[in-house]
C-alpha positions as CSV (number, residue, x, y, z in Angstrom):
1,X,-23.3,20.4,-33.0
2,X,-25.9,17.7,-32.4
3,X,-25.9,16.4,-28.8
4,X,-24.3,12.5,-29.1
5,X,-20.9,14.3,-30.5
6,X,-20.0,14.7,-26.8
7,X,-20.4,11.3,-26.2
8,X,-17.9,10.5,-28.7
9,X,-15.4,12.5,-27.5
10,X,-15.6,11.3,-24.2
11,X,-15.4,7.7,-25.6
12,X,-12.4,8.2,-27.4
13,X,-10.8,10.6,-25.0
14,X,-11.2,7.4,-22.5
15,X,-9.3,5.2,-25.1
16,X,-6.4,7.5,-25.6
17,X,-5.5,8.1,-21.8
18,X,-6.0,4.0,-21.1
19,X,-3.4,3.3,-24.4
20,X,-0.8,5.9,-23.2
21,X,-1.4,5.1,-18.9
22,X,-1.1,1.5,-19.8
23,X,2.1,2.2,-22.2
24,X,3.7,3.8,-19.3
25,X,2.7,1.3,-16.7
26,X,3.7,-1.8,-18.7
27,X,7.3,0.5,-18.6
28,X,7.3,0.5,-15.4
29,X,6.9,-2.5,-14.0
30,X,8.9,-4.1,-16.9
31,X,11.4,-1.9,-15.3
32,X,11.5,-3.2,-12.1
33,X,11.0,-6.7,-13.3
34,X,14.0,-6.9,-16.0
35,X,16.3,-4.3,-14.2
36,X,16.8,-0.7,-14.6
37,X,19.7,-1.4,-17.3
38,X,16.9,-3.4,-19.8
39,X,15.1,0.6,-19.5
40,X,15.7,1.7,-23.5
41,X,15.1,-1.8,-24.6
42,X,12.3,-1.8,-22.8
43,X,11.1,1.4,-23.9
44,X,12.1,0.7,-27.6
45,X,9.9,-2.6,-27.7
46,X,7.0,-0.7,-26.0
47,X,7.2,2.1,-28.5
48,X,7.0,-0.7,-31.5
49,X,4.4,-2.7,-29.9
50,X,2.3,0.5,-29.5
51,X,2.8,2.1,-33.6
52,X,2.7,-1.5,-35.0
53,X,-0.5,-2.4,-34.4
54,X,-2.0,0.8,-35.9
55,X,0.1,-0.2,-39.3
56,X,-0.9,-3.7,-39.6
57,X,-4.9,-3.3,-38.7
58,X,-6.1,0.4,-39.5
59,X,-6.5,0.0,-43.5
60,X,-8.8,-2.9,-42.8
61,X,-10.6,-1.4,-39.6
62,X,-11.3,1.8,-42.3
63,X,-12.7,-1.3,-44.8
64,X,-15.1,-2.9,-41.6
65,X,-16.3,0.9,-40.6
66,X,-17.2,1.2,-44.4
67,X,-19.2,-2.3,-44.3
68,X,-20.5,-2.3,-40.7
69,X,-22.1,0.6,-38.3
70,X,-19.4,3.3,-37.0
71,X,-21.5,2.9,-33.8
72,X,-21.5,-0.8,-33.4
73,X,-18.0,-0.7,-34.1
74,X,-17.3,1.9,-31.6
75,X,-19.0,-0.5,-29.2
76,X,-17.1,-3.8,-29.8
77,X,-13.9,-2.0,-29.6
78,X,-14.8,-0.4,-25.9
79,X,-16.2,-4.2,-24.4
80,X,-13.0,-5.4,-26.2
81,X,-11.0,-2.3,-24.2
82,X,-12.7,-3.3,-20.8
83,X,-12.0,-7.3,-21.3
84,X,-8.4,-6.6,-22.4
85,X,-7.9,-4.4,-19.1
86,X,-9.3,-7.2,-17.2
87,X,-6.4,-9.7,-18.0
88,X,-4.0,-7.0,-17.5
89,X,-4.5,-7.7,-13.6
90,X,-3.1,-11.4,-14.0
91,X,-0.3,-10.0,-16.7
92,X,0.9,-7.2,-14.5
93,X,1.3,-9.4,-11.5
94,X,2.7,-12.6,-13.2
95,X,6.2,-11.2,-12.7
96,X,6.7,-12.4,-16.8
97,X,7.6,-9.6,-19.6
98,X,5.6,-11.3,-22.3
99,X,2.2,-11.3,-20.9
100,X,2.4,-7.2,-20.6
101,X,3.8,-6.9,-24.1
102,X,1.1,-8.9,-25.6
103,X,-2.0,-7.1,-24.2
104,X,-0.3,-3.8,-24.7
105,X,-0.1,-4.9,-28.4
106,X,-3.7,-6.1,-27.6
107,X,-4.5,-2.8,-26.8
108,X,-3.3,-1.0,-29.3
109,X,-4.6,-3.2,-31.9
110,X,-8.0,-2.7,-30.4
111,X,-7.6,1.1,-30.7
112,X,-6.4,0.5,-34.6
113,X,-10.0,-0.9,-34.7
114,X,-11.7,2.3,-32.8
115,X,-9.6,4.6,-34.8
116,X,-11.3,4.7,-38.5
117,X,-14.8,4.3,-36.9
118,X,-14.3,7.5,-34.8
119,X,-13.3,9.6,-37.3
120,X,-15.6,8.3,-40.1
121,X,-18.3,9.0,-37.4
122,X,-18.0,12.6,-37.2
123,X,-19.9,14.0,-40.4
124,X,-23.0,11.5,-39.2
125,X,-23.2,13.5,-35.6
126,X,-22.5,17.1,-36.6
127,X,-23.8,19.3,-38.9
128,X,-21.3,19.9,-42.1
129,X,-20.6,23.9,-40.7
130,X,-19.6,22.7,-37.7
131,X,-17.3,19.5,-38.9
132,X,-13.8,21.6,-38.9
133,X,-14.8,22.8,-34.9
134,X,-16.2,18.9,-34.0
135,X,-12.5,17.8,-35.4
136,X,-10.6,20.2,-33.3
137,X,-12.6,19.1,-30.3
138,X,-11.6,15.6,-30.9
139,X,-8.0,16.7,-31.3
140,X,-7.5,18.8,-28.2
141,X,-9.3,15.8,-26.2
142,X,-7.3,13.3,-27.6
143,X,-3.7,14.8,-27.3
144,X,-5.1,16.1,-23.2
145,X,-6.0,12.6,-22.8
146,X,-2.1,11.5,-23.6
147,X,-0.7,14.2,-21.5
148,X,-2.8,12.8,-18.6
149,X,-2.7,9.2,-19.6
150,X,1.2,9.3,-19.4
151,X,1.1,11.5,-16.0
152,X,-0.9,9.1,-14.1
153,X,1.2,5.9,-13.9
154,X,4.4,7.9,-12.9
155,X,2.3,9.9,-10.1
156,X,0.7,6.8,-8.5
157,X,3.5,3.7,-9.1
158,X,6.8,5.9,-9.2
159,X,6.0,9.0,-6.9
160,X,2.8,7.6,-4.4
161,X,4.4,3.9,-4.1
162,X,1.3,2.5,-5.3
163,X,0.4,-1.1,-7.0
164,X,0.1,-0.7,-10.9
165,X,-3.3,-2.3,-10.0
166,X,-4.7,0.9,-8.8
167,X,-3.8,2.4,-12.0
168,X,-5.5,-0.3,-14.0
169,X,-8.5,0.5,-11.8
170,X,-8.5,4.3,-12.9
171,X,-8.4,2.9,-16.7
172,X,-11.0,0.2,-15.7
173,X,-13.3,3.2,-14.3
174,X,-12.7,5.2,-17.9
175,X,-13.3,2.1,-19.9
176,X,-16.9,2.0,-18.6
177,X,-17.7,5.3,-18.8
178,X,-16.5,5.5,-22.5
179,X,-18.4,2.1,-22.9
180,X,-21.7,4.0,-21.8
181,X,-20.9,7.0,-23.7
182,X,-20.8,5.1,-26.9
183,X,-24.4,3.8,-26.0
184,X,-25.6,7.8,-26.0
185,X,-24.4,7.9,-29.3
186,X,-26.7,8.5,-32.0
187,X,-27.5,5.3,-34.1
188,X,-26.1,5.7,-37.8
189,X,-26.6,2.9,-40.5
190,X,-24.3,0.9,-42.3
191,X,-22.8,2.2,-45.5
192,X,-22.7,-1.6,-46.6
193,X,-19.8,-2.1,-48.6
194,X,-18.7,-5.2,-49.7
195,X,-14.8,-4.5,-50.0
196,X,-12.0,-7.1,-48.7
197,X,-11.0,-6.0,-45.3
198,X,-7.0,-6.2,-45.7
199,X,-4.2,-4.3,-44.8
200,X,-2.5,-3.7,-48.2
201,X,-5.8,-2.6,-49.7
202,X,-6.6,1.1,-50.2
């Protein structure tokens, strides 16, 4: 495999644990904030806010990948990642539900963007023999990164007693390094195509 496909992985691997540790810390402290009865509604609203995103945006993400680089895409969407973890400080510590539910949505909907660059991406770093082995790669990273993402608010709010600041921090730290890894990427042009970008258009 060409060298830059690590830098993808370890891009989107830094996505997926952020989503998932932010998923699980906006539970939390919605939790403590709305009481301990509000827990399955609270759950059940996160669980939408997380899916819906990726059904309304990811058709036309697919459409701006087509258009514009995968690279520059992948770029936007990890500044976008860092600046939306940013104003989770304020909404985590507002002691207000809506704040958290909207830049979780925020998140989500900037990972609907990531999504359809990252795996249109692959065939541009990687040789065609070793496509099927870059795929399983990004697979295994992503689903370790959701194991791990979901571990880490539990382990540092519920069991250490810590601030849910600290685990912004952690996803603040991983959104930089995936920002910089997307920089190592290899440059890839633009296909250029000219297609609506819409969510009802295949």
């Amino acid at each position: 495999m060409k060298n830059t496909f690590k830098w993808l992985n370890l891009s989107q691997f830094t996505g997926a644990f952020n989503d998932n540790a932010f998923k699980m810390t906006a539970i939390i402290v919605l939790a403590k904030l709305l009481g301990q009865d509000g827990l399955p509604r609270i759950i059940a609203i996160c669980s939408a806010l997380f899916v819906i995103p990726f059904l309304l945006f990811s058709n036309a993400a697919g459409t701006l990948a087509d258009r514009f680089s995968k690279r520059d895409i992948i770029i936007a969407s990890k500044w976008m990642e860092i600046a939306l973890l940013a104003l989770s400080v304020p909404a985590l510590l507002c002691g207000v539900a809506w704040p958290i539910y909207t830049l979780l949505f925020l998140l989500c909907a900037q990972s609907a963007l990531f999504g359809p660059a990252k795996r249109g991406i692959v065939p541009e770093l990687v040789e065609a023999e070793n496509l099927s082995r870059a795929n399983g790669f990004l697979t295994a990273a992503t689903y370790t990164a959701i194991i791990l993402g979901t571990a880490l608010p539990s382990l540092l709010i519920g069991y250490m007693g810590l601030s849910p600041i600290y685990v912004v921090g952690v996803c603040a730290a991983l959104a930089g390094a995936g920002a910089f890894a997307s920089y190592r990427m290899a440059k890839v042009p633009a296909y250029g195509k000219r297609e609506s970008a819409s969510p009802w258009i295949i």
